[in-house]
C-alpha positions as a Python dict, from the first residue, in 0.01 Angstrom:
ca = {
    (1, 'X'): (0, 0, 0),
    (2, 'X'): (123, 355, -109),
    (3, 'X'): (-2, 660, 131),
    (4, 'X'): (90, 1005, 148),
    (5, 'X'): (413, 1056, 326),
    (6, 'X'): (334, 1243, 672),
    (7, 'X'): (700, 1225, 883),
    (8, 'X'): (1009, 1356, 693),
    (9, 'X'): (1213, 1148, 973),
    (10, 'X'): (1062, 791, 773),
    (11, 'X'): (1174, 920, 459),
    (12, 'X'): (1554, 1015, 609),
    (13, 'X'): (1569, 701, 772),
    (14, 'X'): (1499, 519, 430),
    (15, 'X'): (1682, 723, 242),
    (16, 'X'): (1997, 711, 498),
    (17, 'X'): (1972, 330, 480),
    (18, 'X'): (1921, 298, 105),
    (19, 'X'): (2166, 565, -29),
    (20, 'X'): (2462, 418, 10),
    (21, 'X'): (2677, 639, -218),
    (22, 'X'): (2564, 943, -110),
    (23, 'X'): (2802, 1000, 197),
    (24, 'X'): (2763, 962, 532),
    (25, 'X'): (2374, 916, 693),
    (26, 'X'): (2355, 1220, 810),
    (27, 'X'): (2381, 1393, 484),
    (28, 'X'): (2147, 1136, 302),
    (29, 'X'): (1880, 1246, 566),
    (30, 'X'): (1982, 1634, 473),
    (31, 'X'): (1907, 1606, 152),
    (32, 'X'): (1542, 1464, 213),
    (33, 'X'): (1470, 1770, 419),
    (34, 'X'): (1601, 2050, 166),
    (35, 'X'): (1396, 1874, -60),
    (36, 'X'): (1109, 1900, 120),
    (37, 'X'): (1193, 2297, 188),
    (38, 'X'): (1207, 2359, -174),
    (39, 'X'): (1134, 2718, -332),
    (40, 'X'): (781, 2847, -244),
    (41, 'X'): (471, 2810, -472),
    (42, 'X'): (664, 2408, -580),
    (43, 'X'): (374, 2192, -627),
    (44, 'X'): (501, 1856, -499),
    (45, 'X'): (424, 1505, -312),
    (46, 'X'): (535, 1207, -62),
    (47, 'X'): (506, 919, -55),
    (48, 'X'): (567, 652, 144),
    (49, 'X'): (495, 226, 125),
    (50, 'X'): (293, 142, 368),
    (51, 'X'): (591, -62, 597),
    (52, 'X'): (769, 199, 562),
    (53, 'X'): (1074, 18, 300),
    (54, 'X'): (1031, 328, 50),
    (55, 'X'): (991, 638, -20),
    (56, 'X'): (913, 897, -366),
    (57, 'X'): (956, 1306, -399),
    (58, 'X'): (825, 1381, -726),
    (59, 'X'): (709, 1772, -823),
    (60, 'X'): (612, 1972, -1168),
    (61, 'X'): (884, 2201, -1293),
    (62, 'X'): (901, 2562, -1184),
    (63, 'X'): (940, 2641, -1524),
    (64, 'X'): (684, 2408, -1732),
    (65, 'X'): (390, 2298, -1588),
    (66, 'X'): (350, 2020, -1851),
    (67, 'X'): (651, 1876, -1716),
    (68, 'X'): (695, 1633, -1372),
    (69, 'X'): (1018, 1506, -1188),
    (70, 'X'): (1024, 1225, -974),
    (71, 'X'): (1327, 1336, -803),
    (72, 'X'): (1426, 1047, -494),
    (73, 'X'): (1341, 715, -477),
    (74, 'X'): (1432, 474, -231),
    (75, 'X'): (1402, 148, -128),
    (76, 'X'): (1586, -46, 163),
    (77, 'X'): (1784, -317, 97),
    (78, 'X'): (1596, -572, 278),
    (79, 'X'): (1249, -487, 73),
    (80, 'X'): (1448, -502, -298),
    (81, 'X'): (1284, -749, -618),
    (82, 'X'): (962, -706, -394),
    (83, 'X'): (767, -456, -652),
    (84, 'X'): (785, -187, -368),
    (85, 'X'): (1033, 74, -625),
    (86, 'X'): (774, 9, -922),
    (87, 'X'): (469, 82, -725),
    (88, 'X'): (598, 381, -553),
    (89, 'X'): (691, 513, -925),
    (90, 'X'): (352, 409, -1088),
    (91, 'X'): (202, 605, -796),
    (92, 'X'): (422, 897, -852),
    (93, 'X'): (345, 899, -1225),
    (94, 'X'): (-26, 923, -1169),
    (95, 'X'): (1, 1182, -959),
    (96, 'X'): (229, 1411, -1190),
    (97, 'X'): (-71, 1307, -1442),
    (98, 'X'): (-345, 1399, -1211),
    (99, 'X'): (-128, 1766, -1204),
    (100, 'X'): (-166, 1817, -1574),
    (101, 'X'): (188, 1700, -1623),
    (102, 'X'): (248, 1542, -1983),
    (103, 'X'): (590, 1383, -1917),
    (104, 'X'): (796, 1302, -1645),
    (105, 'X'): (1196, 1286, -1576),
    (106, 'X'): (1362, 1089, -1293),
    (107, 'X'): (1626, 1332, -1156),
    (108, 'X'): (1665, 1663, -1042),
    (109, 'X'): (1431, 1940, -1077),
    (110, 'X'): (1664, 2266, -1041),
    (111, 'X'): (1725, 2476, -828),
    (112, 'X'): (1657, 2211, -504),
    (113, 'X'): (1773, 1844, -623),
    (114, 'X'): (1950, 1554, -498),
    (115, 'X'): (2099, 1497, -828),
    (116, 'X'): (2099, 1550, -1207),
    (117, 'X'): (1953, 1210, -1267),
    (118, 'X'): (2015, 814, -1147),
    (119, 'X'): (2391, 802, -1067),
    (120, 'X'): (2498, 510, -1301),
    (121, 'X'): (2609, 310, -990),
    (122, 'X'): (2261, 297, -849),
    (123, 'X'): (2211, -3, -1094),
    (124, 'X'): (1830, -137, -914),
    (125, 'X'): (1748, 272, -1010),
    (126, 'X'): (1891, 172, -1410),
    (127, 'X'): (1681, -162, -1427),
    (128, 'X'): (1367, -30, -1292),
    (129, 'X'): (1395, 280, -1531),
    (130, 'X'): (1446, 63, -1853),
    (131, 'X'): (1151, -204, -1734),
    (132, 'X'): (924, 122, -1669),
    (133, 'X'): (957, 217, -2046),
    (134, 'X'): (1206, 546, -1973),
    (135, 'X'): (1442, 637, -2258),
    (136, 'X'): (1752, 755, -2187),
    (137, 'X'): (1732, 1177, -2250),
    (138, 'X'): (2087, 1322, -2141),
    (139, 'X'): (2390, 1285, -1946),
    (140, 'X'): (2518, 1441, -1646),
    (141, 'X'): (2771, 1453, -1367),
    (142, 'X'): (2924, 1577, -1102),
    (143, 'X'): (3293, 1656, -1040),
    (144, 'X'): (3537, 1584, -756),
    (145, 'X'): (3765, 1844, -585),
    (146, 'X'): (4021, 1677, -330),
    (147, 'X'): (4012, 1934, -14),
    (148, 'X'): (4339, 1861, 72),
    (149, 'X'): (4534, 1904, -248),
    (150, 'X'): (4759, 2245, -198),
    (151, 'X'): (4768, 2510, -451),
    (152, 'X'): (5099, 2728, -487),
    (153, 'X'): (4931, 3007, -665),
    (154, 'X'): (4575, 3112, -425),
    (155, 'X'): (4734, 3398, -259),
    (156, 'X'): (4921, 3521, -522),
    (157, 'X'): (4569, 3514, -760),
    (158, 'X'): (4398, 3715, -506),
    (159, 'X'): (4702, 3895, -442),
    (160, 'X'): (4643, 4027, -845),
    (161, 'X'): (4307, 4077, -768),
    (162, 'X'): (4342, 4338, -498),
    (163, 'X'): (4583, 4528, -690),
    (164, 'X'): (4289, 4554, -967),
    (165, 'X'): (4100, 4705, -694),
    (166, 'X'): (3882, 4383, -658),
    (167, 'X'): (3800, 4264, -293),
    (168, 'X'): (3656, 3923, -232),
    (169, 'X'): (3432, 3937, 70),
    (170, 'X'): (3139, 3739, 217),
    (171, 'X'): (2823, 3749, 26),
    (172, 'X'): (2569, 4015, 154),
    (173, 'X'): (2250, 3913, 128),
    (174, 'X'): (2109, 4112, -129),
    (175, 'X'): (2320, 3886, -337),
    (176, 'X'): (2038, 3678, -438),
    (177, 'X'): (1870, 4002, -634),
    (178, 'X'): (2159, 4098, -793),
    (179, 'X'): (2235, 3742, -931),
    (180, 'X'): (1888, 3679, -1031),
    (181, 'X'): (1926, 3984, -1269),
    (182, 'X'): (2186, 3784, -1479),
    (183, 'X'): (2122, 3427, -1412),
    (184, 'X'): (1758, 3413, -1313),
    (185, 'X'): (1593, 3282, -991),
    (186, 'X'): (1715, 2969, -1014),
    (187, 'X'): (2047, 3038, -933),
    (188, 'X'): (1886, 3300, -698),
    (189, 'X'): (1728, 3044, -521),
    (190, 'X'): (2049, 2817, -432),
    (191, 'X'): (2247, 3158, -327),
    (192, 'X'): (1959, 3210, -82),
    (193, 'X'): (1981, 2913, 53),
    (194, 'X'): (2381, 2928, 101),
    (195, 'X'): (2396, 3281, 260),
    (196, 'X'): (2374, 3271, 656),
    (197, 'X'): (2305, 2926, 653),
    (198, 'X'): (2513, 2651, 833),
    (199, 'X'): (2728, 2417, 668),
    (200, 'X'): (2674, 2682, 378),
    (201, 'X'): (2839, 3029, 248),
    (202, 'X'): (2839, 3237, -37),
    (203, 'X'): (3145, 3467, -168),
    (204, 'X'): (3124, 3792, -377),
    (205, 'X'): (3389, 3957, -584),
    (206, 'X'): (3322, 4331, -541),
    (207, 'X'): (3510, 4663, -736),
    (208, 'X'): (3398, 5031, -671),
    (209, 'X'): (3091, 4861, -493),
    (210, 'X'): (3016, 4663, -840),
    (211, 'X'): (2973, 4324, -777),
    (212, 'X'): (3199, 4120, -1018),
    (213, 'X'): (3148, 3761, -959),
    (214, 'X'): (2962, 3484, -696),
    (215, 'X'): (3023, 3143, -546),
    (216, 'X'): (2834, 2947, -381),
    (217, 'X'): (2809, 2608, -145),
    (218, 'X'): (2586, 2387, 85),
    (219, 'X'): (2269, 2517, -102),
    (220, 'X'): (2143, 2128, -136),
    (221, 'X'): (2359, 1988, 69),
    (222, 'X'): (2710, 2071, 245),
    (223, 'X'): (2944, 1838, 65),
    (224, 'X'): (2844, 2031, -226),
    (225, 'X'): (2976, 2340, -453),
    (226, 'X'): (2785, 2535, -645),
    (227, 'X'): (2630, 2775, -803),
    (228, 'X'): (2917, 3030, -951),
    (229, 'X'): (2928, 3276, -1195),
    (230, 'X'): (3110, 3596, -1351),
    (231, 'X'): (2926, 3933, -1526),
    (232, 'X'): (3053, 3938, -1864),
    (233, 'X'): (3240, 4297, -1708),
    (234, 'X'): (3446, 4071, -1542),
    (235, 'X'): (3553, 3769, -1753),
    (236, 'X'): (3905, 3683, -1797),
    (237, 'X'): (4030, 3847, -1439),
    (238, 'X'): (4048, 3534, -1281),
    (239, 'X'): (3748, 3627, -1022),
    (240, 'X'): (3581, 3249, -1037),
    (241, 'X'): (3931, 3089, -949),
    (242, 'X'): (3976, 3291, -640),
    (243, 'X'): (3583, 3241, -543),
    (244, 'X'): (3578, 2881, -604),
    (245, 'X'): (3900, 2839, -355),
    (246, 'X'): (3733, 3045, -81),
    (247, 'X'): (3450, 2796, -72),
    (248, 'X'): (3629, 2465, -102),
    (249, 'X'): (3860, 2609, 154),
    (250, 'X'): (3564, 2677, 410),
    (251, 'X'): (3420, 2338, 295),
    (252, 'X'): (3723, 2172, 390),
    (253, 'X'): (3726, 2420, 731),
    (254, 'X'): (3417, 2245, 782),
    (255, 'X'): (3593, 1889, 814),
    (256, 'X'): (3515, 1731, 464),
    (257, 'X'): (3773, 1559, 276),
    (258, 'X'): (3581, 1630, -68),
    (259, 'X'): (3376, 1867, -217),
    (260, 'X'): (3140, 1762, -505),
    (261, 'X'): (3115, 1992, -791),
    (262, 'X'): (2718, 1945, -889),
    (263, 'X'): (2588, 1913, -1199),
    (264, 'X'): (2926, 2057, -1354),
    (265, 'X'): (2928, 2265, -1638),
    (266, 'X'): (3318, 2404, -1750),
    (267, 'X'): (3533, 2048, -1689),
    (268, 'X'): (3852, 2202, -1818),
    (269, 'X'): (3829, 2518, -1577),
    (270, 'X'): (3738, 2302, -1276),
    (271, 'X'): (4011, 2049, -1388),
    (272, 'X'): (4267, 2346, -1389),
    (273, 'X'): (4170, 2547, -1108),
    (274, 'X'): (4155, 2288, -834),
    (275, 'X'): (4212, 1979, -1004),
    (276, 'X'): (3885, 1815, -973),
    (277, 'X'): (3833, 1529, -1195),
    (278, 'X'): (3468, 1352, -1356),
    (279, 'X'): (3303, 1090, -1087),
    (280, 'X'): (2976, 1062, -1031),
    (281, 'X'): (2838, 1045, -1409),
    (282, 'X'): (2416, 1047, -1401),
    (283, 'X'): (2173, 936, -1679),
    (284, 'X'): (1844, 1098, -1723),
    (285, 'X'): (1580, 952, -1811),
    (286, 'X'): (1171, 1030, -1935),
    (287, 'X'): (886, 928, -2088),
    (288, 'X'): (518, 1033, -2202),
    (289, 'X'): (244, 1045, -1931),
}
């Protein structure tokens, strides 16, 4: 039996024991909660197997309403080749019908997501996708900074920077506004969420009051970097290097040994900068409703 989830601590517990490869429990039950907290007006659902062996988060896209994500599903270990994944999906896909949704993904529906899409790993996730008649749509994946590599050249790059007259400074919170003028309120959303926020933080590049560039972590969870970007004004002064070090550097400050890079965009900058390399690779997948 499938009912409407009613405790966020079932969920975490399921998701801590079923989500093996998403770090440490703690986080795995994070990430159900900033789900659940998602950007106002989200239409979403929960639910939950009756014995409480799975759970679903599915919602319609801020952007299309025709379009619905079914963005966690788990299943302990002990309840697996029992049916409980495919019913908990069937009864997420008529409920992203019943919303006037037309097709549906299995990933991430940005700005608040666990992740892009089922990490390739997760192979129960691949099986059940193919036998519920999902095509494959697009690829995705995270990157991998080490926290304890070194880099020679930090202070001297933000050494340059202040002779330009550009000072890197905690992010004030009208941050969010100012980004959502250039990047839109996606983006916005996940700064938000990472300014004054703990296990989060947000970083500015500012000249003549003007600000240049942002970075941001721990909007969706703390092990993880992201959002950044740099006004066209400022492109080619080096501002996202010295931003992205100030967060992996506060991330690692904050005892993690890694910091993933989500749903990464510019591999060779990222490869160069800190030396992050490709890991976690995610397929998506849809179909028709």
């Amino acid at each position: 039996m499938i009912v409407d989830l009613a405790e966020l601590d079932t969920a975490a517990r399921i998701a801590a024991e079923a989500l093996d490869l998403d770090g440490d429990s703690g986080e795995a039950r994070l990430l159900v909660r900033r789900l659940a907290d998602g950007p106002g007006g989200r239409i979403g659902f929960r639910f939950v197997d009756g014995r409480g062996d799975g759970v679903v988060f599915g919602s319609v896209s801020d952007r299309d309403p025709r379009l619905g994500y079914v963005e966690l599903l788990a299943v302990r270990e002990s309840a697996r080749r029992r049916g409980v994944g495919s019913q908990l999906l069937a009864a997420a896909e008529d409920r992203l019908r019943g919303l006037g949704c037309e097709r549906v993904r299995l990933g991430g529906n940005p700005p608040c997501y666990a992740w892009p899409g089922i990490d390739v790993r997760y192979t129960a996730a691949v099986c059940l996708a193919n036998k519920s008649g999902y095509g494959l749509e697009d690829t995705a994946w995270n990157m991998t900074a080490d926290l304890h590599r070194s880099s020679d050249d930090a202070e001297r790059d933000e050494n340059r920077l202040a002779g330009a007259g550009v000072k890197v400074m905690e992010a004030p919170p009208e941050t969010s506004e100012w980004v959502r003028s250039i990047w839109g309120d996606g983006w916005a959303w996940e700064v938000g969420q990472s300014i004054g926020r703990d296990g989060a933080g947000c970083y500015v590049a500012v000249r003549d009051g003007e600000i240049l560039g942002f970075a941001a972590y721990g909007a969706n969870r703390p092990s993880w970097f992201g959002p950044m970007g740099t006004a066209p004004a400022a492109e080619g002064l080096g501002v996202g290097r010295v931003l992205l070090r100030r967060c992996l550097a506060d991330q690692r400050a904050n005892r993690h040994d890694t910091a993933q890079i989500g749903w990464a965009g510019p591999v060779a900058f990222y490869s160069k900068a800190v030396g992050a390399r490709i890991e976690r690779i995610f397929w998506i997948y849809g179909k028709a409703l």
